[in-house]
C-alpha positions in Angstrom: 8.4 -1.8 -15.9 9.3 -3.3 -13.2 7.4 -4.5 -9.9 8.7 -3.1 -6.4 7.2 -2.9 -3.0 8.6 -0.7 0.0 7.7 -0.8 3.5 9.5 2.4 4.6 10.5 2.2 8.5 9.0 5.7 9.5 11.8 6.3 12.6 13.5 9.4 11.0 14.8 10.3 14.3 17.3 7.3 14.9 20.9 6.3 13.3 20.0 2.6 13.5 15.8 1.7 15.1 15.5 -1.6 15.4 13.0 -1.7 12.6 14.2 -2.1 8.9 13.2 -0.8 5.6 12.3 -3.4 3.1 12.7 -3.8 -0.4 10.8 -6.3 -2.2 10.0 -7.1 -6.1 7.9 -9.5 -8.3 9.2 -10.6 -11.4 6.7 -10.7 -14.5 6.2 -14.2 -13.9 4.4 -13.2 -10.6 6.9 -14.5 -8.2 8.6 -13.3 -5.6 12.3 -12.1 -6.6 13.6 -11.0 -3.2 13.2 -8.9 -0.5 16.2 -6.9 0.9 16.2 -5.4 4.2 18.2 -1.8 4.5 19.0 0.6 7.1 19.2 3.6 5.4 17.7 5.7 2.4 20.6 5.1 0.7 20.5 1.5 0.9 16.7 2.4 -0.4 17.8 3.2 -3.3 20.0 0.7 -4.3 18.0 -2.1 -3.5 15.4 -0.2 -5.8 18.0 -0.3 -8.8 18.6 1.8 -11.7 15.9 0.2 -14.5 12.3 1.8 -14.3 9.6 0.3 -11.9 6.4 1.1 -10.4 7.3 1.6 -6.8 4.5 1.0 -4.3 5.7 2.6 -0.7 3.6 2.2 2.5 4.3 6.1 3.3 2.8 9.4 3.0 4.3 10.3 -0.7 2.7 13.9 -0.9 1.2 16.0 1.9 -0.8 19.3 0.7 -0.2 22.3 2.3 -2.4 23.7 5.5 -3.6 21.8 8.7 -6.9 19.6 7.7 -7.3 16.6 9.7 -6.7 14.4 6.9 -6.0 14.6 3.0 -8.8 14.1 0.5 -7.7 10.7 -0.1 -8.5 9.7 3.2 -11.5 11.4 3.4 -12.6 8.7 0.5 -11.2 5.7 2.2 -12.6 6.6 5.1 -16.3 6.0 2.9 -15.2 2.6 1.8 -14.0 1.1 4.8 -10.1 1.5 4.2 -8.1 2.5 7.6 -5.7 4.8 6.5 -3.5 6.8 8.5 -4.5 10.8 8.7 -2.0 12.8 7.6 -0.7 16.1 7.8 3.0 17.5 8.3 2.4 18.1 11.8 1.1 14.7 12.3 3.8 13.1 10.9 6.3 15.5 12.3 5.4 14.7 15.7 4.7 11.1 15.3 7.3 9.9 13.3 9.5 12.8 13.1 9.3 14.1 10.0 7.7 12.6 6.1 10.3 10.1 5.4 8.3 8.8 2.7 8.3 12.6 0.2 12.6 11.9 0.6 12.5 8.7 -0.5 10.3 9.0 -3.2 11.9 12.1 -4.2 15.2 10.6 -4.4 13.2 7.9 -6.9 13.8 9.3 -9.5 13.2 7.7 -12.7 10.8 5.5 -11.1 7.1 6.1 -10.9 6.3 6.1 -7.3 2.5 5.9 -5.4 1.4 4.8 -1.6 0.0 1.7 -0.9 -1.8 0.3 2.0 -0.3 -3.4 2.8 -3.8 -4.4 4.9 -6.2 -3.3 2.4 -4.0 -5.7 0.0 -4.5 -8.8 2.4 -8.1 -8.2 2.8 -8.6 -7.6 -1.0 -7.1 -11.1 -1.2 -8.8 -12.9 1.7 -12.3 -11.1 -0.3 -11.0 -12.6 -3.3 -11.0 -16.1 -2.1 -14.6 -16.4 -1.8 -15.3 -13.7 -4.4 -12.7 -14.4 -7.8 -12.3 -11.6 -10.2 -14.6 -12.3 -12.6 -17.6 -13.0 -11.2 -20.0 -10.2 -11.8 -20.7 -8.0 -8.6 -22.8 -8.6 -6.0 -24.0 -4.4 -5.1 -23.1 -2.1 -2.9 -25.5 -3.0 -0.5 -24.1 -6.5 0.1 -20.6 -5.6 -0.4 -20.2 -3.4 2.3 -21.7 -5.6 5.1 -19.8 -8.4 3.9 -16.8 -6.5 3.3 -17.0 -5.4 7.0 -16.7 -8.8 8.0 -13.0 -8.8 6.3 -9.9 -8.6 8.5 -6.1 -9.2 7.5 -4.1 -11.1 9.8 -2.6 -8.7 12.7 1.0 -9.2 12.1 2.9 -5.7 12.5 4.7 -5.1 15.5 2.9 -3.4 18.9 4.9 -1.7 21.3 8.1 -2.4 19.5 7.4 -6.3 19.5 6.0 -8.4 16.4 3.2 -10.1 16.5 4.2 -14.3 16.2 1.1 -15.3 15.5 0.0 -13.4 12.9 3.2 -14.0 10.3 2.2 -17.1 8.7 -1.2 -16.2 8.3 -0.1 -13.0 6.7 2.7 -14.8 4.5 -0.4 -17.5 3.5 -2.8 -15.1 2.0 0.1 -13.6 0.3 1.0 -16.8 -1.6 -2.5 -16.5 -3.1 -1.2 -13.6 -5.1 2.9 -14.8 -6.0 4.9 -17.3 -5.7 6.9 -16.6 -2.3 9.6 -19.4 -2.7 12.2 -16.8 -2.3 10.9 -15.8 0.8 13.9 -14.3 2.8 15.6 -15.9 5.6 16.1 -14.2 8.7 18.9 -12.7 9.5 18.6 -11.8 12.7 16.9 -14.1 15.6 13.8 -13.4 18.0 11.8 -10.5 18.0 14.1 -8.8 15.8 13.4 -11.6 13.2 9.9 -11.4 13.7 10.4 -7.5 13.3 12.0 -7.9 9.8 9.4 -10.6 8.5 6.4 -8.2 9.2 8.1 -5.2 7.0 8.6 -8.3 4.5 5.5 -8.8 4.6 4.6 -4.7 4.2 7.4 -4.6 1.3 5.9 -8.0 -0.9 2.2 -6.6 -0.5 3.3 -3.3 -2.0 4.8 -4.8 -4.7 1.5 -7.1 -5.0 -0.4 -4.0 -6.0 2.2 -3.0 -8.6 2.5 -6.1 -9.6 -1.2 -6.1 -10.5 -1.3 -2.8 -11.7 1.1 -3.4 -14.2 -0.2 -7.4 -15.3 -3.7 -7.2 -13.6 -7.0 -6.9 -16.1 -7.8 -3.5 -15.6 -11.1 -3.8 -12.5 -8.1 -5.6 -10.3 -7.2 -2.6 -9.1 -7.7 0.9 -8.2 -6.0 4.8 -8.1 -7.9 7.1 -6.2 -6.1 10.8 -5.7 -4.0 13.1 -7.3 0.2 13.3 -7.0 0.0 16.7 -5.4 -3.0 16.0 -2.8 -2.4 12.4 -2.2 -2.7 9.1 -4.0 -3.0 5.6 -3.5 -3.1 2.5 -5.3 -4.7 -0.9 -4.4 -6.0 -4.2 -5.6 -9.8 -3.8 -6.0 -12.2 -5.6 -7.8 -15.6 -4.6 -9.5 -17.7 -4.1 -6.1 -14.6 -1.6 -4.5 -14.1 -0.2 -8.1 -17.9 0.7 -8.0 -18.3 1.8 -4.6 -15.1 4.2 -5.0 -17.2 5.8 -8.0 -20.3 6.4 -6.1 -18.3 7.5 -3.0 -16.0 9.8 -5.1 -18.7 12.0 -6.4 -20.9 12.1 -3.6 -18.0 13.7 -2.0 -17.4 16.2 -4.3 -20.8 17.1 -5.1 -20.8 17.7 -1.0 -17.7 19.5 -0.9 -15.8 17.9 1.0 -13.2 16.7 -0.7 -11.7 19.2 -2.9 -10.2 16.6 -5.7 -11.1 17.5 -9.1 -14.3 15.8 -10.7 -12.6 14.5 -13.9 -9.6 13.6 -11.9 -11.0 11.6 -9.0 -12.8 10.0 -11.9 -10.3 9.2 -13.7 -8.1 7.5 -10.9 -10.8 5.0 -10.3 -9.9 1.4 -12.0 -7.9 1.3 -15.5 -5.7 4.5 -16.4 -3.2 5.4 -19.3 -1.4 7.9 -17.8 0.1 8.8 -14.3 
């Protein structure tokens, strides 16, 4: 199966937004094989290709039902220190327009397809630089004031403009993860450059997480949700892995998350099914 990373330009409301869409895969040698940038869900879809992959999109893939601030998902991020967007279907109908991500996944098909969260991937890497996979973990305690102390490199465009000075930083933790040699070249000049290199960098950290799902020993990484109510997937090691378990059935023995015990169980670190 094969590796792919989207960053899904949410703009559902314009022919041709300035942002782009981007495509991006990792071979199973770990390096990069491209990223293509498309305009359209069409253009999705064949920069996606034919043969089976695990697709990792930055978008809302499955929104429940009903009007709660934020999906059970989020409600467990939210306990280990993961920003993630809350979403609902009004919420993303008046912010972006509508769920572009539930049409392109839809349209998927043949492909498994799951969200992912490009800054949780860079700060999972910039953590992994001082603490490997491996090494045995350090508890909960410690983790979460040093993980606090974590930040990816603000890259992702404000107000419609990129942010210069935060590309190279971005691109640099990423090359501790694949081998970016095939990093695109622009193909469009000033901000709108710097406007495609940040979803690059969106598409390739997607497709890091698959790419670790799929080669990764199995505490590398992490699926915390169910398809219907929400689910995400993202590099982890033993000390996120851990806290996710703790977090997980605290909620649930509280109530307020709503995920099924064996379920949210089973989507923390290694799983055999999907």
């Amino acid at each position: 199966m094969r590796a792919v990373g989207i960053h899904l330009n949410p703009e559902m409301g314009r022919d041709d937004p300035p942002g782009r869409s981007a495509v991006a895969e990792i071979t199973p040698q770990g390096a990069l094989l491209g990223v293509q940038m498309c305009r359209s869900d069409e253009e999705i879809g064949a920069a996606v290709g034919e043969s089976a992959a695990l697709v990792v999109i930055d978008a809302p893939i499955a929104i429940p039902d009903g009007t709660g601030g934020r999906r059970d998902v989020e409600q467990v991020l939210a306990w280990l220190d993961i920003p993630a967007f809350p979403v609902t279907r009004a919420r993303m109908e008046k912010v972006h327009g509508g769920a572009r991500g539930l049409i392109v996944a839809a349209a998927l098909r043949g492909h498994t397809t799951v969200e992912g969260i490009p800054d949780q991937v860079l700060r999972q890497l910039l953590w992994e630089r001082e603490q490997p996979i491996g090494l045995p973990p350090i508890g909960l305690a410690e983790y979460r004031a040093r993980w606090l102390g974590v930040r990816a490199p603000a890259f992702r465009p404000r107000g419609g403009r990129a942010r210069h000075d935060g590309l190279a930083p971005a691109r640099d933790v990423l090359a501790d993860a694949v081998d970016l040699a095939a990093w695109p070249v622009p193909e469009r000049t000033g901000d709108l450059a710097a406007l495609d290199e940040a979803a690059a960098i969106d598409a390739v950290a997607c497709a890091v997480t698959a790419y670790r799902c799929l080669h990764g020993a199995g505490d590398s990484w992490a699926r915390i949700g169910t398809p219907d109510g929400g689910r995400v997937l993202i590099p982890a090691g033993p000390d996120l892995i851990d806290r996710a378990v703790v977090n997980i059935a605290r909620l649930a023995d509280e109530g307020t998350i709503t995920m099924p015990r064996e379920v949210a169980g089973g989507a923390v670190g290694p799983a055999h099914s999907w």
